[in-house]
C-alpha positions as CSV (number, residue, x, y, z in Angstrom):
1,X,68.9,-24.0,-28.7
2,X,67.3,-27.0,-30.0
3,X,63.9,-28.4,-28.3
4,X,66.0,-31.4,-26.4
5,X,68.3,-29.2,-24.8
6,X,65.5,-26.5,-24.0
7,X,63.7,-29.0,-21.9
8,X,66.5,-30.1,-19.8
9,X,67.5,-26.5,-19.1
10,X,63.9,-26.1,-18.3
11,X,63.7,-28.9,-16.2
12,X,67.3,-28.5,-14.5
13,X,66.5,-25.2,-13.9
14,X,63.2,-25.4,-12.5
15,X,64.7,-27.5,-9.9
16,X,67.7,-25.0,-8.8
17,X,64.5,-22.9,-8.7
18,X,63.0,-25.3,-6.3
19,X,65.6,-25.9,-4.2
20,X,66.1,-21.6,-3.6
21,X,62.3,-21.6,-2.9
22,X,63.0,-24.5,-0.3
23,X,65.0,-22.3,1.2
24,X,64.0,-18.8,1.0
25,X,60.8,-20.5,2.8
26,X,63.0,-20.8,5.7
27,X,63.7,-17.2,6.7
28,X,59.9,-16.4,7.1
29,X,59.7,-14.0,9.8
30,X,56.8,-11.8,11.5
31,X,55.2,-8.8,10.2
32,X,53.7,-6.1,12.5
33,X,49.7,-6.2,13.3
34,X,49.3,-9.8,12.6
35,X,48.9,-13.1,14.4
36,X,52.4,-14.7,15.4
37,X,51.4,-17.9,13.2
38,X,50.9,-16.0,9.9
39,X,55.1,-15.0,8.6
40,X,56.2,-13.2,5.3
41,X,58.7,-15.0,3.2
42,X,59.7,-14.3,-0.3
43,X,59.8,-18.3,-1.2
44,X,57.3,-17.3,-4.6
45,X,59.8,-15.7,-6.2
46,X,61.6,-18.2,-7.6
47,X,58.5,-19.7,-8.8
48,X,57.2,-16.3,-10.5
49,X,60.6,-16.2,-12.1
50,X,60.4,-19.7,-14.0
51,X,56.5,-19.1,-14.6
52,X,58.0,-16.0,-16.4
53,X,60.7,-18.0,-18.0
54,X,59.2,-21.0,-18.8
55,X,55.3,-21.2,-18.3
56,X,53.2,-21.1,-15.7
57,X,53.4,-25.4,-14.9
58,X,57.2,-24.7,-14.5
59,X,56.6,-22.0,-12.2
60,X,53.6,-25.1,-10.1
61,X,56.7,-27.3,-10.9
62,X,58.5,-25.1,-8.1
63,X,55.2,-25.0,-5.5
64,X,55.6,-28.4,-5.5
65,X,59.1,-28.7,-5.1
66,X,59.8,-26.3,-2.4
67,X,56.6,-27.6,0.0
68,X,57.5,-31.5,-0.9
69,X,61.3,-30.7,0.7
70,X,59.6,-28.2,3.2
71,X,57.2,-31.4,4.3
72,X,60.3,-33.3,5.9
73,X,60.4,-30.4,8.8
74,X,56.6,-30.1,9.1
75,X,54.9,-28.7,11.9
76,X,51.4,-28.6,10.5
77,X,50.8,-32.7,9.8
78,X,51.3,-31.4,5.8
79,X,48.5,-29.0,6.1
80,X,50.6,-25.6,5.8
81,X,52.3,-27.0,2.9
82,X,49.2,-28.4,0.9
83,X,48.0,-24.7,1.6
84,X,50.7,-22.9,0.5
85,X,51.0,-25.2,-3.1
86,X,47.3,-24.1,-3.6
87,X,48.1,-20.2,-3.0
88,X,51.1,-20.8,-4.8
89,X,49.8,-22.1,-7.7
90,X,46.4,-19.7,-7.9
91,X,49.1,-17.0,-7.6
92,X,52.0,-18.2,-10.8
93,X,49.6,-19.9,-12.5
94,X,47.6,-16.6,-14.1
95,X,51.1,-14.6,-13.9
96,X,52.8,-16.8,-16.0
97,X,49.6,-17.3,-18.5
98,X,49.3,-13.9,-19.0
99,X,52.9,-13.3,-19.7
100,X,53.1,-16.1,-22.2
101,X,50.4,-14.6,-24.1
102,X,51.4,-10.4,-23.4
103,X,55.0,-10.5,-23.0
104,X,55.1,-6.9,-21.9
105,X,55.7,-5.0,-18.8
106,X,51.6,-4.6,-18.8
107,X,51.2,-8.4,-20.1
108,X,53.7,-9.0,-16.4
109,X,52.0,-6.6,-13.8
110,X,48.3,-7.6,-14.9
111,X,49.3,-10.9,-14.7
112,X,50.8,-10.7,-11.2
113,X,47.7,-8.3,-10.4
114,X,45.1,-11.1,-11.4
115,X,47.5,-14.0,-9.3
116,X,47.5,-12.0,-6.3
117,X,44.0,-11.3,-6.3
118,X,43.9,-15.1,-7.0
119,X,45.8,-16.0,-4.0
120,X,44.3,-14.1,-1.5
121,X,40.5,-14.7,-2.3
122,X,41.3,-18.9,-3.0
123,X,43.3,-18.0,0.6
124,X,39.9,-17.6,2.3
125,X,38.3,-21.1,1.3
126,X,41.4,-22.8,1.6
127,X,42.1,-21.3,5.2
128,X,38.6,-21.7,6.3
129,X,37.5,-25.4,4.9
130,X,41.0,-26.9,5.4
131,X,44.0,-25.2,7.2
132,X,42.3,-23.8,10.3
133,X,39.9,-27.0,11.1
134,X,43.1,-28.6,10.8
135,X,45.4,-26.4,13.1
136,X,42.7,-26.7,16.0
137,X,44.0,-29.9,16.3
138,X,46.9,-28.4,17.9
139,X,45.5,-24.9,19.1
140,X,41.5,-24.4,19.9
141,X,39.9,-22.1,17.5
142,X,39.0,-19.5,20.6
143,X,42.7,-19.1,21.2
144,X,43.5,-18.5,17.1
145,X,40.5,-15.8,17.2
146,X,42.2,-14.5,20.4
147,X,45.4,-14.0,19.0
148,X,43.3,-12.0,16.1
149,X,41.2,-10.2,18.6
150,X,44.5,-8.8,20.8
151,X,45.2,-6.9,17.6
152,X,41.8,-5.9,16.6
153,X,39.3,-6.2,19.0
154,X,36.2,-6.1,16.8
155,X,37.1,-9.7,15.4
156,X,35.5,-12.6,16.8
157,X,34.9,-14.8,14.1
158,X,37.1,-16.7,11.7
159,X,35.6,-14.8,8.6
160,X,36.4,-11.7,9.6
161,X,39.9,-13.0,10.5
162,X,40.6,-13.9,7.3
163,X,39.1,-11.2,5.4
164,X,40.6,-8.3,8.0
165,X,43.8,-9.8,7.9
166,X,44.8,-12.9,6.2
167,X,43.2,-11.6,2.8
168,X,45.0,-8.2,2.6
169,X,48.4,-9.6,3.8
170,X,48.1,-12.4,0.9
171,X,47.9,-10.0,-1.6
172,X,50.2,-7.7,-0.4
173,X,52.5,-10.5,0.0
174,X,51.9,-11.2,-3.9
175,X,52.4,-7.9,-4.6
176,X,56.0,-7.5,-3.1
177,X,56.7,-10.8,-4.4
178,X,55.6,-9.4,-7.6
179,X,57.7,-6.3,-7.2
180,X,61.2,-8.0,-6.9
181,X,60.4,-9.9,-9.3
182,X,60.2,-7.8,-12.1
183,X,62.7,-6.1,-11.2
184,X,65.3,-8.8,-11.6
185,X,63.7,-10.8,-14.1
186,X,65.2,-8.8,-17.0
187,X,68.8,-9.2,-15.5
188,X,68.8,-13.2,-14.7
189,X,66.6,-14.0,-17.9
190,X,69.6,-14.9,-20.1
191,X,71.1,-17.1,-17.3
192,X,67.4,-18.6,-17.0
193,X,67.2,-19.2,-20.4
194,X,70.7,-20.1,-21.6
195,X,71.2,-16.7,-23.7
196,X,74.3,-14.4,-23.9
């Protein structure tokens, strides 16, 4: 494949990638022992698969794509989006650095290993200096720590909300995320690439 056609493959398919990642952010739903506000979805997936395929700016090339369509239906003023681009990138970013230099099934898992840890730990700042000062805009910050402290009654802070629950459930979300994905990366990375 020569270098002209490579790029628009790249870039064509980076955009199908974005659009599925629009989506699959979509059908978020709740997980048990967490705050109502805070929903799984698998919409980094796509992203971890062109970050695997192409680089990790192909895989930020997605983030952007799937939270720029997502801003149109908005509930957060833009906030929850600008969040999730940041945690999106800190999370492919590393993943598809790593595998670009180790492509191995170690070279893939440390990778995703280092952007989950990534995600959840940039999660806290990002959650604490921006998202949340944001959100009690529309909901005080005694009622978020409420909704924390009906699950766990120990919490009364925002810190420990976000390092009780938000932090673990980032990185587990990664670590699903990067589950799946290596799972059908090997199968769809002829189609992502253009090989037979």
């Amino acid at each position: 494949m020569n270098n002209s056609t490579y790029k628009t493959r790249k870039m064509v398919t980076s955009a199908v990638l974005g659009a599925v990642s629009s989506v699959l952010m979509f059908f978020s739903f709740n997980v048990p022992f967490m705050p109502s506000f805070i929903k799984m979805d698998f919409s980094e997936l796509p992203a971890l698969l062109a970050a695997y395929a192409y680089g990790p700016l192909a895989g930020v090339t997605v983030c952007f794509i799937k939270n720029a369509v997502n801003l149109i239906s908005s509930s957060t003023g833009g906030v929850g989006e600008l969040s999730n681009f940041m945690l999106g990138c800190m999370f492919v970013v590393p993943r598809g650095y790593i595998y670009g230099k180790l492509k191995t099934k170690t070279g893939a898992v440390a990778g995703a290993f280092i952007g989950a840890v990534s995600m959840a730990v940039a999660g806290l700042f990002t959650n604490y200096y921006v998202v949340y000062p944001v959100y009690t805009v529309f909901m005080p910050m005694d009622v978020i720590i409420g909704m924390y402290s009906a699950i766990l009654p120990g919490v009364e802070t925002l810190w420990q909300a976000l390092i009780v629950f938000n932090m673990p459930f980032t990185f587990f979300k990664g670590m699903v995320n990067m589950l799946i994905a290596m799972y059908i990366y090997k199968p769809l990375s002829p189609l992502l690439k253009g090989r037979k």
